[in-house]
C-alpha positions as CSV (number, residue, x, y, z in Angstrom):
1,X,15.3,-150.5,50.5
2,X,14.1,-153.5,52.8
3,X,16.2,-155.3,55.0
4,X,18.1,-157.8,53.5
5,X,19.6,-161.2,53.7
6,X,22.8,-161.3,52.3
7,X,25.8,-163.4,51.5
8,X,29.0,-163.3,49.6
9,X,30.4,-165.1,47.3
10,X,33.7,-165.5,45.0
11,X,34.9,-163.0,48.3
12,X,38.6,-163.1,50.2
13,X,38.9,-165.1,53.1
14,X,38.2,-162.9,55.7
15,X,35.5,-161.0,54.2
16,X,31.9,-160.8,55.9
17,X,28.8,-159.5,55.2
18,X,25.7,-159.1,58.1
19,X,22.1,-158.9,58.1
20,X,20.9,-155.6,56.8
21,X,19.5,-153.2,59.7
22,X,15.7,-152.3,59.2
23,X,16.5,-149.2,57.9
24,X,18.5,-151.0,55.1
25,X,22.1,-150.2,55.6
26,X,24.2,-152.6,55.2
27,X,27.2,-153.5,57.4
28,X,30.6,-154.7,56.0
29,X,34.1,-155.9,57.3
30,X,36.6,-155.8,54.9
31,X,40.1,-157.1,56.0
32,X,43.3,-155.4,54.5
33,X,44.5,-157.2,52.0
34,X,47.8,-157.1,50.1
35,X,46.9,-156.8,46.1
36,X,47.1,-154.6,43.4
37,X,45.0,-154.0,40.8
38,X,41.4,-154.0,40.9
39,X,39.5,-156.6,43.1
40,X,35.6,-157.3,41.7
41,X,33.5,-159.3,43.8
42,X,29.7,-161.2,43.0
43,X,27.6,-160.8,45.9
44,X,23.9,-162.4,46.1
45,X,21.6,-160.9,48.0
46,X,17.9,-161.9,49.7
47,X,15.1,-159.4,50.3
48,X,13.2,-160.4,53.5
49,X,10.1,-162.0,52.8
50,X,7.1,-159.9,52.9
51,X,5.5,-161.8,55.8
52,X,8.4,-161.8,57.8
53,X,9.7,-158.3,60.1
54,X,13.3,-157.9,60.7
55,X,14.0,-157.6,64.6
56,X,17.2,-156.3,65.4
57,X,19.8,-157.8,67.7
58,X,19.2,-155.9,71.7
59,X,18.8,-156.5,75.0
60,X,15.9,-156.2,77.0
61,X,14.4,-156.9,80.4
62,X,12.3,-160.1,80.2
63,X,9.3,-161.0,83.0
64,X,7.7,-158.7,84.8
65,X,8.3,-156.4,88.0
66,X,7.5,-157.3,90.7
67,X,4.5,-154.7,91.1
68,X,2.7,-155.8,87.9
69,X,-0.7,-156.4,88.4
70,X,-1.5,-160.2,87.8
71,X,2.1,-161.0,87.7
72,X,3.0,-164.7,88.3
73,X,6.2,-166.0,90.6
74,X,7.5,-167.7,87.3
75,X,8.3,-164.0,85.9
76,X,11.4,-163.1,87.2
77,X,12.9,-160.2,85.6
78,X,16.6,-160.8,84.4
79,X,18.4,-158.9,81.7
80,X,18.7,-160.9,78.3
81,X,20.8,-160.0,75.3
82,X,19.9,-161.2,71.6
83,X,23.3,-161.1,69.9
84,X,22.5,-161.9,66.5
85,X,18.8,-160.0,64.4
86,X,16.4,-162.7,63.7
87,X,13.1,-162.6,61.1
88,X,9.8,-163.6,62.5
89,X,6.2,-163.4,61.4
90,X,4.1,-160.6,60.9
91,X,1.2,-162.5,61.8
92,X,0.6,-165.8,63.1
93,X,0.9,-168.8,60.5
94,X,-2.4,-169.2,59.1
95,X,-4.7,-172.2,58.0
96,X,-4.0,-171.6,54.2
97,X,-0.5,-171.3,54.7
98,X,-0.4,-174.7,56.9
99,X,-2.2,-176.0,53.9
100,X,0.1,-175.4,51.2
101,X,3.1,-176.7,53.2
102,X,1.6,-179.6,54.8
103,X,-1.1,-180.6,52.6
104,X,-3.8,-180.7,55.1
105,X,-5.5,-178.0,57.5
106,X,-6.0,-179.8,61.0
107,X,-7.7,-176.3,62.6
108,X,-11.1,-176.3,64.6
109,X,-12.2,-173.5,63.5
110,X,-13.1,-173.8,60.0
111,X,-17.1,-174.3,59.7
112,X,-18.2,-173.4,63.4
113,X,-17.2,-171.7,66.6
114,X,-16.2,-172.8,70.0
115,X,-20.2,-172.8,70.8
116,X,-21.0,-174.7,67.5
117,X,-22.7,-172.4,66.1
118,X,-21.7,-171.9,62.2
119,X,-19.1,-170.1,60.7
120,X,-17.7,-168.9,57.1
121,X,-14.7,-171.0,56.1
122,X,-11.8,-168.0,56.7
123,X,-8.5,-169.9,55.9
124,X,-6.6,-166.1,56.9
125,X,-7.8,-167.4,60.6
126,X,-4.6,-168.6,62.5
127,X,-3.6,-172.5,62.0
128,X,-4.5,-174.4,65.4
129,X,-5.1,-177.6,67.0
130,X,-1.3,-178.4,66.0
131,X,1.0,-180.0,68.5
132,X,4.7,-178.7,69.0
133,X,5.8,-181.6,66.6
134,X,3.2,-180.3,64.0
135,X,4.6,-177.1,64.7
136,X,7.9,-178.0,64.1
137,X,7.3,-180.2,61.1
138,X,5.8,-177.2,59.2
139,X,9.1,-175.2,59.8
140,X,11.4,-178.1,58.4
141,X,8.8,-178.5,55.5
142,X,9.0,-174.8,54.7
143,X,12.7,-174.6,54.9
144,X,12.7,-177.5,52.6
145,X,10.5,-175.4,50.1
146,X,12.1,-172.2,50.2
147,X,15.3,-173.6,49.9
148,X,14.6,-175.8,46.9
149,X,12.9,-172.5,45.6
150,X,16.4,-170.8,46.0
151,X,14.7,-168.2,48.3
152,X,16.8,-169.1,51.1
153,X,20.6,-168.2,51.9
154,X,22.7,-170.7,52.9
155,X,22.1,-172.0,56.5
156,X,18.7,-170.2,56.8
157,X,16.2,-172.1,58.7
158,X,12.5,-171.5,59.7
159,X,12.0,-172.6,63.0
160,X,10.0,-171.7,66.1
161,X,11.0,-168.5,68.0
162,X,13.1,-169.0,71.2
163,X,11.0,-168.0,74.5
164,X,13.2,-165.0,74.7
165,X,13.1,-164.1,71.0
166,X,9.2,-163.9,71.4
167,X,9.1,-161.4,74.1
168,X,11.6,-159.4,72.9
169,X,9.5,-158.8,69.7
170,X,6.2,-159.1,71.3
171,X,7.5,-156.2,73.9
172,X,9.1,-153.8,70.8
173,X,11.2,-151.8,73.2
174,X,7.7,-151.5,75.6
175,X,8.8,-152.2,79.6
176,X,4.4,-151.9,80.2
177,X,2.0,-155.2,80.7
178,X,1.2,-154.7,77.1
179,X,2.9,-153.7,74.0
180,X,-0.2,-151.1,73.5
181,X,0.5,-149.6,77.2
182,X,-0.9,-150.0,80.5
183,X,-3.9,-151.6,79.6
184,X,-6.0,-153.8,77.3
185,X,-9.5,-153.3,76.9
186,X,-12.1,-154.8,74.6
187,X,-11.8,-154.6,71.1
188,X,-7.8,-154.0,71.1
189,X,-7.1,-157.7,70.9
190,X,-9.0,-161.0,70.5
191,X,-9.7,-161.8,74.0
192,X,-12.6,-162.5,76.1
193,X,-13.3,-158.9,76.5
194,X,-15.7,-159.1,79.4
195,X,-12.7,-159.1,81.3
196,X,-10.5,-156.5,80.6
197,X,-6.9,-155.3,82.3
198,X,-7.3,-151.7,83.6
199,X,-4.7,-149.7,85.6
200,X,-5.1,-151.1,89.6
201,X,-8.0,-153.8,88.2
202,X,-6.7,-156.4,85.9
203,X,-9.1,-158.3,86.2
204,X,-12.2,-155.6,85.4
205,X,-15.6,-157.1,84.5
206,X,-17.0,-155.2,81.6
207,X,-20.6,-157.0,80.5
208,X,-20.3,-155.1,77.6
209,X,-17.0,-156.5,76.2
210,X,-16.8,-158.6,73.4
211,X,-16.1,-161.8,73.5
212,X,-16.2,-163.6,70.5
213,X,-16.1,-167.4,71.4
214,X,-13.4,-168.0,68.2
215,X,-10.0,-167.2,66.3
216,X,-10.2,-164.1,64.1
217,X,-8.4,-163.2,61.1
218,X,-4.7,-162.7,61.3
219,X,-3.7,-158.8,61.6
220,X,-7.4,-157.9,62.4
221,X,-5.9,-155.7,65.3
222,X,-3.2,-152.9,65.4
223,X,-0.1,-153.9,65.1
224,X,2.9,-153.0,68.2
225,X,5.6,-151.0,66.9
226,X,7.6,-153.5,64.8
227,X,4.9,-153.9,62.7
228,X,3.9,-157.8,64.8
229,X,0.2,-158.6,64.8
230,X,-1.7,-160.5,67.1
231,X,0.8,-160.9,69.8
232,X,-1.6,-160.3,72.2
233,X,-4.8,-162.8,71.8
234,X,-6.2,-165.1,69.3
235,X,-4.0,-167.8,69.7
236,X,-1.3,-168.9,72.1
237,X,1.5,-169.2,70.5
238,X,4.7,-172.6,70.6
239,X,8.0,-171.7,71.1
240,X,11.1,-173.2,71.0
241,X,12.0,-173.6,74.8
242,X,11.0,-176.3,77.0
243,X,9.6,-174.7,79.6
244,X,11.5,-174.3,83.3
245,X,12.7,-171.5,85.8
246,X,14.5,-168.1,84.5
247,X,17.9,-167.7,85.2
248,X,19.1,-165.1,88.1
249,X,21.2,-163.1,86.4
250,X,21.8,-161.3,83.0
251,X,22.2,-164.1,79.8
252,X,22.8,-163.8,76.3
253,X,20.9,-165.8,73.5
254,X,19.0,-167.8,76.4
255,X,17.8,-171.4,75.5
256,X,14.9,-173.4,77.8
257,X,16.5,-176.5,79.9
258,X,17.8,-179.5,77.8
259,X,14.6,-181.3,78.4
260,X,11.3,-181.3,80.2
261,X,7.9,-182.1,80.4
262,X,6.0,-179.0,78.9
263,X,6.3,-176.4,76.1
264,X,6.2,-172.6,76.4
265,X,3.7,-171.1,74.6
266,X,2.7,-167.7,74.5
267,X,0.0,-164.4,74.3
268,X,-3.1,-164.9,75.1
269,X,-5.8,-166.9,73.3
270,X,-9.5,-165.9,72.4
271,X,-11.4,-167.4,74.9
272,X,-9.3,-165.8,77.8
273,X,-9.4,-162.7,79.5
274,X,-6.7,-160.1,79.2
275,X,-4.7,-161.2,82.1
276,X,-3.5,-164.0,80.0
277,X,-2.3,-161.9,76.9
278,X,0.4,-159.8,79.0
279,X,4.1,-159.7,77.4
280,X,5.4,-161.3,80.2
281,X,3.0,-164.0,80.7
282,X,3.9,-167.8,80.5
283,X,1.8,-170.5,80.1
284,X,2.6,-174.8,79.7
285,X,1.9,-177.2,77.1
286,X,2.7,-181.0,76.5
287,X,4.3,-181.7,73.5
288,X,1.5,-183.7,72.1
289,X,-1.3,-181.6,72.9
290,X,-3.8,-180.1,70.1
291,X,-5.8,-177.7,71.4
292,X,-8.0,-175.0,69.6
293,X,-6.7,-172.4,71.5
294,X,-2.5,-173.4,70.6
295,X,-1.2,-171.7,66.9
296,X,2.3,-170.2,66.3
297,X,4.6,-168.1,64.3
298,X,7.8,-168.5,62.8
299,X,11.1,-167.1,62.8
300,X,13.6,-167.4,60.1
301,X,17.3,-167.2,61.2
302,X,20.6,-169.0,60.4
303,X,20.6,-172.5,61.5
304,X,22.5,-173.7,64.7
């Protein structure tokens, strides 16, 4: 059995039912009640969709020690706790997907690459050039769909994952630069892989590597242990969070600051070098921008 969403109805006051755990039990608490006779109640239930993985609620360490190669002074390790599971995608979203919701496909690369030199049209290549608005628009557009589509229980949302969500299921219980290890060398992600991260060189010049110069097809690389794709390269990817300094001590179900003037995004993108795609590795952008370097994934969880 998959993990499910689930919810009850025609149920007792009192009675609740929780997300299914990945291995597809399902959870219960069921008050005492004062009846006799026999007690029958309808419940409906909602397989997770198959581009969606089921991440359940933990805590982790999020940043980076303090002895991690490359690390940046914006990584501060501090323990965060995810109280509730969340869904997010396998894969980035991807151009034809963008397309059905949104009627258009606003993505660089669709006939050449970031030298100009021609392409085939690929729409399973990650959506980009899409500001956080975009972003966000898609989510309320697919909500709307899937809703009216009655694939949805009630109060689900897509939206885009928190800052913390992302790491947590970029990381998959890993505490190592990279959910593959120690390392990330050429070919293991879509990277500019004449500059690879190597134990005690993370910044290792291999004229060898390959480097692309462009997006490549969503899940083209192993995946980390939850089953995620691409975490690591292709595209950065939007979160939720405005962007700003960690908190000091241990939090639960973080948020970014109320406001501000960037964006988290997160990963890596093609065109960089591995330093960039680390788990704990943060990176800025303004609201508006469109860049071909910018995609994202989505996360579906109740709404707030």
């Amino acid at each position: 059995m998959d993990a499910s969403l689930l919810y009850w109805t025609n149920s007792p006051p009192g009675l609740d039912a929780v997300t299914a755990d990945t291995n597809g039990a399902i959870r219960v608490n069921v008050p005492l009640l004062s009846v006799s006779g026999p007690m029958f109640y309808r419940v409906r239930g909602y397989a997770v969709p198959t581009n969606l993985v089921a991440i359940p609620a933990g805590s982790f360490v999020m940043g980076s020690p303090t002895n991690e190669p490359a690390r940046l002074s914006d990584e501060t390790q501090h323990t965060v706790t995810l109280t509730k599971g969340f869904c997010i995608g396998k894969r980035e979203v991807t151009q034809a997907e963008y397309l059905a919701v949104m009627g258009s496909n606003p993505s660089f690369f669709t006939t050449k690459d970031g030298n100009g030199n021609p392409i085939s049209p690929d729409l399973s290549r990650p959506v980009e050039t899409v500001s956080w608005q975009n972003a966000t628009n898609y989510c309320a557009q697919l909500t709307v769909r899937e809703r009216s589509a009655g694939r949805l229980p009630a109060g689900y949302v897509y939206r885009l994952p928190t800052e913390a969500e992302w790491e947590y299921a970029c990381r998959a219980g890993t505490t190592t630069p990279f959910h593959y290890g120690n390392e990330l060398r050429s070919g293991m992600a879509n990277f500019d892989g004449t500059y690879e991260y190597l134990i005690g060189e993370p910044h290792h010049y291999n004229p060898s590597g390959i480097y692309l110069g462009r997006t490549t097809s969503v899940g083209s690389y192993a995946p980390n242990a939850w089953g995620l794709y691409d975490m690591h390269g292709n595209v950065w990817e939007r979160c939720q969070d405005w962007y700003g300094t960690y908190p000091s001590g241990s939090v639960s179900d973080p948020r970014g600051p109320a406001a501000g003037s960037y964006f988290v995004v997160r990963g890596g993108f093609w065109s960089g070098d591995a330093r960039y795609c680390r788990s704990a590795r943060r990176e800025i952008s303004r609201p508006t921008d469109r860049d071909y370097y910018i995609g994202f994934r989505v996360v579906l969880a109740p709404g707030e």
